[in-house]
Structure formats: C-alpha cells, structure tokens
C-alpha distance (Angstrom), angle and dihedral (degrees) to the residues before:
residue distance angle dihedral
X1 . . .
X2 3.43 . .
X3 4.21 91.9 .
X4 3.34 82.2 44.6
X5 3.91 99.2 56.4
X6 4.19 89.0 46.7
X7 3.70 88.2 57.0
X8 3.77 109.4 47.1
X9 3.81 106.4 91.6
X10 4.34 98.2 -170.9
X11 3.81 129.6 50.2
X12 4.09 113.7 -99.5
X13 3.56 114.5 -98.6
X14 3.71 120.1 -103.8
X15 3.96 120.1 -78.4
X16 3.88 114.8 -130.1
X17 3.06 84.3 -133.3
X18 3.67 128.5 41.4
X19 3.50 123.9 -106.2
X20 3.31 110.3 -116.1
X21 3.80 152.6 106.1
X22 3.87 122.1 -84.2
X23 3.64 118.5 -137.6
X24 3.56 107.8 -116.2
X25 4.34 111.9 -116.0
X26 3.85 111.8 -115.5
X27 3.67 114.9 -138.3
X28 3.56 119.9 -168.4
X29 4.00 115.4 -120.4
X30 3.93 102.8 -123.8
X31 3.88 110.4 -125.1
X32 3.82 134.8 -141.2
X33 3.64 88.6 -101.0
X34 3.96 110.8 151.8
X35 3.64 142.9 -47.8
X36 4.28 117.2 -10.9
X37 3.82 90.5 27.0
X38 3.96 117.3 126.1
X39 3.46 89.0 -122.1
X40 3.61 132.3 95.4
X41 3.57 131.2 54.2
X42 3.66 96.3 -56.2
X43 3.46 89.9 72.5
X44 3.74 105.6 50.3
X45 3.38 116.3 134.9
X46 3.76 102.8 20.1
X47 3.70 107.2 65.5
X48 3.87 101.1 92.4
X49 3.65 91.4 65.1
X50 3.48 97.4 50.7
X51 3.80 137.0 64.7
X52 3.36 136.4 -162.5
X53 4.16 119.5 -111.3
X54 3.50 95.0 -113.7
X55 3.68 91.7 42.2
X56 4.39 84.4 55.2
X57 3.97 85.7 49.2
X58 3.99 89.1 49.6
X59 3.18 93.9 51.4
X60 3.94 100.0 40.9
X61 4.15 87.4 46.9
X62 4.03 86.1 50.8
X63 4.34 89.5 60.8
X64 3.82 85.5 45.6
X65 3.78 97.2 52.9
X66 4.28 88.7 35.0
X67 4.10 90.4 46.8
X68 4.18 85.9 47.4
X69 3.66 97.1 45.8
X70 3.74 89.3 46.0
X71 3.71 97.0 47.0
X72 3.45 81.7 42.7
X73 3.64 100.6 54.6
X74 3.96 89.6 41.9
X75 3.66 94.3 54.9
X76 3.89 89.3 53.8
X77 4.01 95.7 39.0
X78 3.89 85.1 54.5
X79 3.78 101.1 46.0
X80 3.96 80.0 45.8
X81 3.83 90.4 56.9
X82 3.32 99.8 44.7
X83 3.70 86.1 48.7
X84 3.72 89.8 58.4
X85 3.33 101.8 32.4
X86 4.44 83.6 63.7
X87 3.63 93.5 47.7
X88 3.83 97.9 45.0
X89 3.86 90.2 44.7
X90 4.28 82.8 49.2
X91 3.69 87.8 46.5
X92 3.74 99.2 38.0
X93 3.90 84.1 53.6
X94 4.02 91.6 43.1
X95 3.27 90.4 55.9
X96 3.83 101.5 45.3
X97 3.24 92.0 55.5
X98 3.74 91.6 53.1
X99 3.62 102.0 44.8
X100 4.21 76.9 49.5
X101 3.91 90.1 58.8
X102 3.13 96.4 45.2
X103 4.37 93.4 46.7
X104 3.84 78.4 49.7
X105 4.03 87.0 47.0
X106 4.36 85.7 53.8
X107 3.73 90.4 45.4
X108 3.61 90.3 63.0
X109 3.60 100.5 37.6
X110 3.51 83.3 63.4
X111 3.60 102.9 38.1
X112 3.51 78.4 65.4
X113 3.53 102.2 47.9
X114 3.57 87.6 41.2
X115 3.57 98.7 54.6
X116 4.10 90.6 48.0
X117 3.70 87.4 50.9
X118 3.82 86.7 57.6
X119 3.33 91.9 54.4
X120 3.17 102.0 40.6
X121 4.05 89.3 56.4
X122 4.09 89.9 45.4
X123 3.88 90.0 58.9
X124 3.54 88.2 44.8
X125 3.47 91.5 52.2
X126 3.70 94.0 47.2
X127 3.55 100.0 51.7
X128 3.30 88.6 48.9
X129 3.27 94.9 57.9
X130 3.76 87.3 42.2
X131 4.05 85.7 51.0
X132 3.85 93.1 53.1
X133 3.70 89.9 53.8
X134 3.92 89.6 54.9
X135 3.83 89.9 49.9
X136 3.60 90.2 51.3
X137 3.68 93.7 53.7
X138 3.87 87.5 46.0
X139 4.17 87.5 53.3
X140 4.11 84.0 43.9
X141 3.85 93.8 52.7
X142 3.64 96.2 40.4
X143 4.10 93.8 51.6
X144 4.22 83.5 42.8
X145 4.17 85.7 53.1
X146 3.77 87.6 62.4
X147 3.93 100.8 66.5
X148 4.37 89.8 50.1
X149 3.86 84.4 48.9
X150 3.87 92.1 47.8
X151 3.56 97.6 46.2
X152 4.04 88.8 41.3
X153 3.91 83.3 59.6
X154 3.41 98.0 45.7
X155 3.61 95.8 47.9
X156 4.25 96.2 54.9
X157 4.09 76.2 39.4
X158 3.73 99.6 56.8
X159 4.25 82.5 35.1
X160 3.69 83.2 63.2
X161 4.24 84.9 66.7
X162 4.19 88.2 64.4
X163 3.62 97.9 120.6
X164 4.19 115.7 -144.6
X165 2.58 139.9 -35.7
X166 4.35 94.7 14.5
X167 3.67 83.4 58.5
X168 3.91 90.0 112.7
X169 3.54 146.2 135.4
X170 4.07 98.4 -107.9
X171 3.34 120.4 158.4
X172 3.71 97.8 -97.6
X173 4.16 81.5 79.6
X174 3.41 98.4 40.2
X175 4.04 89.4 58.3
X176 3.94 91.9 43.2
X177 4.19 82.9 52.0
X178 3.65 92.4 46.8
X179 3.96 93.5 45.0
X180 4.17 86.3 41.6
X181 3.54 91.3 59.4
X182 4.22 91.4 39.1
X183 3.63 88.3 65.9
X184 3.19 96.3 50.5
X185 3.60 102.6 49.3
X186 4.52 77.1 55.6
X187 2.81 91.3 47.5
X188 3.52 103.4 54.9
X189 3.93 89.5 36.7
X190 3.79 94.8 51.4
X191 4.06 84.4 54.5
X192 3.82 90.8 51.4
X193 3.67 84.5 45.9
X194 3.61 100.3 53.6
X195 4.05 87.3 50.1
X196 3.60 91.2 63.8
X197 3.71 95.0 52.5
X198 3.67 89.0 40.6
X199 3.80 86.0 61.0
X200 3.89 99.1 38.0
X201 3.76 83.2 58.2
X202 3.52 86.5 56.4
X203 3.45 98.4 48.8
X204 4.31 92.2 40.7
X205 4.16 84.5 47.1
X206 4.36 88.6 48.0
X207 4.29 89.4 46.0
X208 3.43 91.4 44.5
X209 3.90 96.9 55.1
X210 3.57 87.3 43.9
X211 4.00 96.4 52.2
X212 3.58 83.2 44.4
X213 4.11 98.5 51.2
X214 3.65 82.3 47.8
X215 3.79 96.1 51.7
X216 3.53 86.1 46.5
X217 3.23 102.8 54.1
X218 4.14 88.6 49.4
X219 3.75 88.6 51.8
X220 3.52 88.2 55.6
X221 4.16 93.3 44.7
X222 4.06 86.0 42.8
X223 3.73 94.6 49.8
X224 4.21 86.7 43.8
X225 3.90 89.0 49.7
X226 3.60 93.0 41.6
X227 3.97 89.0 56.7
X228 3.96 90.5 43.5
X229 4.23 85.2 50.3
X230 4.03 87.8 52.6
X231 3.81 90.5 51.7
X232 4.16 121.2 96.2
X233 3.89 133.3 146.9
X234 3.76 96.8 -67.3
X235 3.73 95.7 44.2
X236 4.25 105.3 111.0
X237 3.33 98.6 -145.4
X238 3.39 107.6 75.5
X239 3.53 127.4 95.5
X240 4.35 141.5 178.5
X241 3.90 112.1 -89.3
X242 3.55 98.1 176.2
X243 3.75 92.2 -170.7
X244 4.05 95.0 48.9
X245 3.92 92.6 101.0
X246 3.63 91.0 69.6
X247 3.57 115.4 116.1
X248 4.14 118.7 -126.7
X249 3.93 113.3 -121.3
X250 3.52 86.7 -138.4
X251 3.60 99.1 48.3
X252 3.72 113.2 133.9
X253 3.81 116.0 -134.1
X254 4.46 116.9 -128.8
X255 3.63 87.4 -99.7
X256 4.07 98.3 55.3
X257 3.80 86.2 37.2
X258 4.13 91.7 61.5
X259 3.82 91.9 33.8
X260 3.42 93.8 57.7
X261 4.23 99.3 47.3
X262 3.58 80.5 46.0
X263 3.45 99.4 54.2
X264 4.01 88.0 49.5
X265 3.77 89.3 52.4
X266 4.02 91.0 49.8
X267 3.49 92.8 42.7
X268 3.85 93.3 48.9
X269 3.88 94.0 46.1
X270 3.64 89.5 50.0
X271 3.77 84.6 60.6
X272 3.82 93.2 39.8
X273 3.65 78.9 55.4
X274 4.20 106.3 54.3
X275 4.07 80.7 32.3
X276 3.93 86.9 66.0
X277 3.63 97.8 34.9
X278 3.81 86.5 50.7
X279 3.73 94.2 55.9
X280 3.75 87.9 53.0
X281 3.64 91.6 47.5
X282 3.90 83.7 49.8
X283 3.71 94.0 47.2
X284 3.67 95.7 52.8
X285 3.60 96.0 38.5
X286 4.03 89.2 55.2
X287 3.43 88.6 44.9
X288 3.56 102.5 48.7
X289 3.39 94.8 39.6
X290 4.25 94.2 54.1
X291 3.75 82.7 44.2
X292 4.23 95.1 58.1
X293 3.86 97.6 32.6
X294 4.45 85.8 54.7
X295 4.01 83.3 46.3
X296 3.62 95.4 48.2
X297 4.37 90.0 41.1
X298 3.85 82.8 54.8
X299 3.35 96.7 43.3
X300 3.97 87.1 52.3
X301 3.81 88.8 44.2
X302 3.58 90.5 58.0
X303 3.37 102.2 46.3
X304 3.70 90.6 58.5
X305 3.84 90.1 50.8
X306 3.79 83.1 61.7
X307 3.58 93.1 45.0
X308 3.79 99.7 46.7
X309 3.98 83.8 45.0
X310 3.47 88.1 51.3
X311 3.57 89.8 55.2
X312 3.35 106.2 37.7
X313 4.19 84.5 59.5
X314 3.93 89.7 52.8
X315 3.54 100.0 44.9
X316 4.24 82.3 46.0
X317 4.01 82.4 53.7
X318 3.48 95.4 47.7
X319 3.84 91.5 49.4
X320 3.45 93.5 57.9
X321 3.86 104.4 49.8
X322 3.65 86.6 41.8
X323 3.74 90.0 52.3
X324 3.85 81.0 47.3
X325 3.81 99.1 38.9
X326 4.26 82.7 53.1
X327 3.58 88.0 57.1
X328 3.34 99.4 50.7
X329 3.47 94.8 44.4
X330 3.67 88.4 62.0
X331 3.78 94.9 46.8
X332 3.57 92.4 47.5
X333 4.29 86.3 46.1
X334 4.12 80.6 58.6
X335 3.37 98.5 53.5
X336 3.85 98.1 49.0
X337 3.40 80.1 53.5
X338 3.83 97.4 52.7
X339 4.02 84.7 44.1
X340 3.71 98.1 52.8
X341 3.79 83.9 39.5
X342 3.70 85.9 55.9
X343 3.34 97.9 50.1
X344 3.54 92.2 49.8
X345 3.79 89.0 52.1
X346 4.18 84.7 55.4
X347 3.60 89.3 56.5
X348 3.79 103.3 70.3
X349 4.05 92.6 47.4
X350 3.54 86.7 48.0
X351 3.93 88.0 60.8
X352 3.38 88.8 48.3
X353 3.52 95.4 57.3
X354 3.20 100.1 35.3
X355 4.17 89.4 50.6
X356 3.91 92.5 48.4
X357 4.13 80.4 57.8
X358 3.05 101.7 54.5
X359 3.70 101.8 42.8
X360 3.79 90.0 38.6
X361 4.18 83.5 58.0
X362 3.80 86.0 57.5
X363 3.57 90.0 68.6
X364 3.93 108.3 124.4
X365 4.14 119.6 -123.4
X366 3.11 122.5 -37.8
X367 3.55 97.1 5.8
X368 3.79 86.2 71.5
X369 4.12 83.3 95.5
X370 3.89 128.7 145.2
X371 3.37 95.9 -131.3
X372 4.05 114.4 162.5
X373 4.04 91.3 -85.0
X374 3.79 89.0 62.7
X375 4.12 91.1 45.1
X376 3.97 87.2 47.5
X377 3.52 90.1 50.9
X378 3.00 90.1 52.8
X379 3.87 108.9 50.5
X380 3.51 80.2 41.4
X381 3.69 99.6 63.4
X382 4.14 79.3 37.7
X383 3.62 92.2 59.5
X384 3.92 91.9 40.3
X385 4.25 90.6 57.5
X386 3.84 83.1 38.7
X387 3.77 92.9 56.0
X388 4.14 95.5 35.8
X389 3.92 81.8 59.4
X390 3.74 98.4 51.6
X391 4.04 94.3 43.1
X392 4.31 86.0 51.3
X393 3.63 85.8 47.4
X394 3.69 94.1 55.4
X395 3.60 89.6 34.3
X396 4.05 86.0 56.6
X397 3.85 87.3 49.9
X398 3.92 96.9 42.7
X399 4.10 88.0 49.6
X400 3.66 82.4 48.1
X401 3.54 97.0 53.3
X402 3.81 89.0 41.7
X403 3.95 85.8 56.2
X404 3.32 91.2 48.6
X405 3.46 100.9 43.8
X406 3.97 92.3 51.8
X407 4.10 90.8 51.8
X408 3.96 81.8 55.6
X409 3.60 90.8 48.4
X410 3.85 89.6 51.2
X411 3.36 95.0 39.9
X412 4.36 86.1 50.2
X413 3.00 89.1 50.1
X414 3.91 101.9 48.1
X415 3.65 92.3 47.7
X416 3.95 81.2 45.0
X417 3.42 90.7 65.9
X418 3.56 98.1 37.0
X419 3.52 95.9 64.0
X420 3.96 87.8 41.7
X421 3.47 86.8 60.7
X422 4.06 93.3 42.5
X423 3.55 89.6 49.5
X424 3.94 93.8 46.6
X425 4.07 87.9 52.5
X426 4.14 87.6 50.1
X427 3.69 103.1 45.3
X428 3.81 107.4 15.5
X429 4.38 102.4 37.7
X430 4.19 98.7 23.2
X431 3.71 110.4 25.0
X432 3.94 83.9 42.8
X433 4.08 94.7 46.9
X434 4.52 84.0 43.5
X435 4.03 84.9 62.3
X436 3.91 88.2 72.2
X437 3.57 85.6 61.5
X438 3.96 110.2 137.3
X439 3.44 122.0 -118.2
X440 3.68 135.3 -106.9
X441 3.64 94.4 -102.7
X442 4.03 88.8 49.0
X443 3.40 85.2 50.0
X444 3.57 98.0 52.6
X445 3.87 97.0 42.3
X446 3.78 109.6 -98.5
X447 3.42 101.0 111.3
C-alpha cells in the first residue's frame, strides 16, 4: 500500500459509509441461576445442541456486522483499485512515453556519433589513398634515381680509360663525385621516407578499423534502439524477461561511452594530421630533391662542355705545331741533304789538292821548292778540312734537330691521340650515356 499511496495523485472519494470500526455488542452469558434454567442435572446430555435465544440473536447480529464490514471493506478495496489501476495505467503511459523520448534522445546521440565516425573513416580512407599515391611516387623516384647513379658510375668508370698524362682530377670528376654522392644521400632519404609512409599507412589502416568497429558496433546499438523506439503495447513482439533489469558488469556509463568515441576521433585526426603533414613533407622532399639532382646533372653537363672545349682547343693546338713540326722536319731533312751533298761536293777538290801535293812533292832536287803554289795548296787543302768540319758539324746539329724534331712529332702525336681518346670518352661514351638522363617529372615520381 505504500507504492500505492506514492502514486495516487487525488484524494479518495467519500465512503457512504464511514470508515471505521464498529464496537462489538456485549451480550450477557445467561447463568444457571434457579429454577427453568438449562442448567442442572436435568439437562445433562442435551445442552450442546441447543442454544439459548439470545445466544441465536448473537450469533445472527455477528453475520450482520461481518457481511457489513465485508461489503464494506470490498466497496472501499474496489474504489481503491480502480483508483490505482487509473493512475498506474496514467503513469505506466507517462513513463513509456518518457523512456520513448529519451530511446529517441540515444538514437540521435548516436546518429550523431555515428555519422562523425563515418566521416571520420572516409577521410581516413581518402588520405590513405592519397598517402599510397605519395609512396608510389617515392618508389617511382627512387627506381628513376638508379639510371643518374648508373650513368654517374659509368662516366668516372669510362674516365678511368684517360690514358696519361689527361688522367687528372678536372672538374668534370669532381662534379660526377659530388652528384655520385647526391644520389645517394636521395636515395637513402627517399628510402627513409617511404618507411614513414609505410608506417602512417599502418597506423591510418589500424584507426580506421577501429573507427569502423566502433561505428559498427553503434549501428548495431542504433538499429537495436530503433526497434525498441518502434515497440508499444500492441506491438507482438514483445515478450516478459524477468531477468532483463539486471545491470551488465561491464556496462559502460554515458560518460565512458562519449570519452571513448572521442578518443577514437582524436586519435584518428591526430593521424589525419601527421598523414597530411607527411604528404607535404613528401611533396617537398620529391620536389626538392628532382630540383637538386637536374642542377647537379647540369652542372655535370657543363663541366664537360668546358672540358670537351678545352680539348677540342688543345688537340686544335697540337694540330697545328704538328702540322708545323712536319714541315720543318722536312725542311730540316733538305738541308741535311744539301749538307751531306756539300760535303760530298768538298770531297773531289780535296782530291785535287791533295793529288797536286803529292805529285808536286815528287818533284826532283831543287825543284822540291815552297814556292807560293805549294803554300796555296796548302791553305787550300787547310781550308777544305776546315770547311768539311764545319758542314759535319752542322750536319751533326741538323740530324740532331731532325731527331729531335721526330721525338716531338711522336710525342704530338701521342698526346694527339691521347686527347682524341679523352675527348671520345667525354663527348662520345659520357655525354652520350648523360642523354638518358630522366626527366624532372621521373624524377619527382609522376611517371
């Protein structure tokens, strides 16, 4: 009665008769008292089948008062019920209706939550698409580093062909060095690189499933509330289940049940976060990288314009004093010829002179005189030897020269070729091999 008293909201309505206890009638117990009285020894044996009149009116006044205080008690235990039964059905309804609101209350919480969970794992799914595409331009740009290294290595290999003495450290290989160890320094940060995105994708792929459990679960929840909404009293499929009103151990309370979607979202737009900045990072790192390895390629490209240049000037230098050398060897070839000539030409006077001594010293006696014939012949034969010594001197020095002038030739002509073949190595084998450098858009991924 005491539920009962909490929910009636109006005072009963008056009894027509007042509720309240009748005093019970006394009736006095007759006594064996004298003569005519049932008591006594007369009467043995037939006093439990018979009552006294007042005893009969006792007992007939006791089912009046018990019928009236039942009817009684009826009349007010039914206008009681009926009382109740109106104000449970009004509460019953009241609060169907509000445990209804506040189902429809939880449907939009998480519609809400559901619908930002959605989004959340859309964006995570698009930047992860958009991340994939950056790590595929990193694996593009990395395979595209490998040809410049190549041909760098080829180049300071074919280099190593120069023959002496243009075997040198220019500055040709002191670019292809610098641009050698350029690419690798990419290359080794593009790999780096490409490990972080691996393992942002990771960590977007992990949030994602997470976010999506989670809106799972509350599409589940949603679709159980929405059912529970759609119930009411003439709905068949509900049922007792005594044991429903039981609360869950686990059961999370409103405030864990926010803080932990929003702890998902945080933690997934902290990785939406590094996944964007990554993609920047990844943007300017391709394109800073593309930008410094086509700076170095032209700076390698020009150096071996200068070089070739270079070369091309030398070998044009060499050309020309061997083209002179050449014709000076033959001059100086003529003149040893007119010198030995010449001293062939001093050998027939000299037997002249020579012979007119010795038959002039056959003259007999006093004939034998040194008269100024014999001193003429004499400084003449002088002046002959004098003159054969001079032209074989000069012939010594002009076959000298010639000597010398032939080991220049050779020597031209060596260094000739050598710078030929250095020249060949720069413009035919490297500047050739550099033309199969990739582009700036290999470079930087897109292709």
């Amino acid at each position: 009665m005491a539920q009962t008293d909490v929910l009636l909201t109006k005072e009963p309505a008056p009894q027509t008769v007042p509720p309240c206890e009748l005093s019970p009638k006394v009736y006095d117990v007759a006594c064996n008292t004298g003569a005519y009285t049932s008591s006594g020894l007369a009467t043995t044996g037939f006093r439990t089948a018979k009552y006294l009149m007042d005893e009969w009116y006792q007992n007939l006044y006791a089912h009046y008062h018990q019928a009236f205080a039942d009817r009684d008690h009826s009349e007010r235990q039914r206008h009681e019920s009926q009382h109740l039964a109106s104000e449970t059905e009004a509460l019953a309804q009241r609060t169907q209706q509000d445990s209804t609101r506040r189902v429809g209350e939880r449907l939009q919480d998480m519609h809400s939550w559901k619908s930002e969970l959605q989004r959340q794992v859309e964006e995570l799914i698009t930047d992860t698409d958009l991340l994939l595409a950056q790590k595929l331009r990193l694996e593009r740009a990395l395979d595209a580093s490998a040809v410049p290294y190549s041909i760098a290595m080829d180049n300071l290999q074919c280099r190593e062909r120069r023959q002496h003495p243009d075997l040198v450290r220019d500055h040709v290989e002191v670019e292809l060095l610098k641009e050698a160890e350029l690419i690798r320094n990419i290359q080794q940060l593009l790999k780096r690189t490409i490990m972080q995105a691996v393992n942002q994708i990771r960590l977007n792929r992990q949030h994602k499933e997470t976010c999506e459990m989670d809106w799972s679960d509350k599409v589940e929840s949603y679709n159980i509330d929405d059912t529970c909404a759609r119930y009411n009293n003439q709905s068949t499929q509900v049922q007792f289940h005594p044991h429903s009103t039981k609360l869950e151990e686990s059961a999370s309370t409103p405030e864990t049940w926010a803080r932990f979607t929003q702890d998902n979202l945080l933690r997934a737009e902290r990785e939406l976060l590094a996944s964007a900045n990554l993609r920047t990072l990844i943007d300017a790192i391709l394109r800073d990288t593309s930008e410094d390895l086509r700076l170095q390629c032209d700076a390698v490209n020009q150096a071996f314009s200068r070089r070739c240049e270079e070369l091309e000037d030398a070998l044009h230098k060499l050309r020309c004093h061997l083209h002179k050398i050449l014709r000076e060897i033959t001059d100086q070839e003529h003149q040893v010829a007119v010198l030995k000539q010449a001293i062939k030409d001093k050998e027939a006077p000299l037997r002249v002179a020579q012979t007119r001594l010795y038959q002039r010293s056959l003259r007999p006696n006093v004939e034998l005189c040194r008269d100024t014939a014999q001193f003429r012949l004499v400084s003449e034969v002088e002046e002959l030897h004098m003159s054969l010594d001079a032209l074989r001197e000069k012939l010594q020095e002009a076959e000298q020269a010639l000597r010398n002038l032939e080991e220049t030739r050779l020597s031209l002509e060596k260094d000739i070729a050598i710078k030929t073949n250095s020249l060949f190595i720069d413009r035919q084998k490297c500047m050739a091999h550099r033309a199969r450098y990739p582009s700036v858009l290999q470079l930087a991924g897109y292709q």
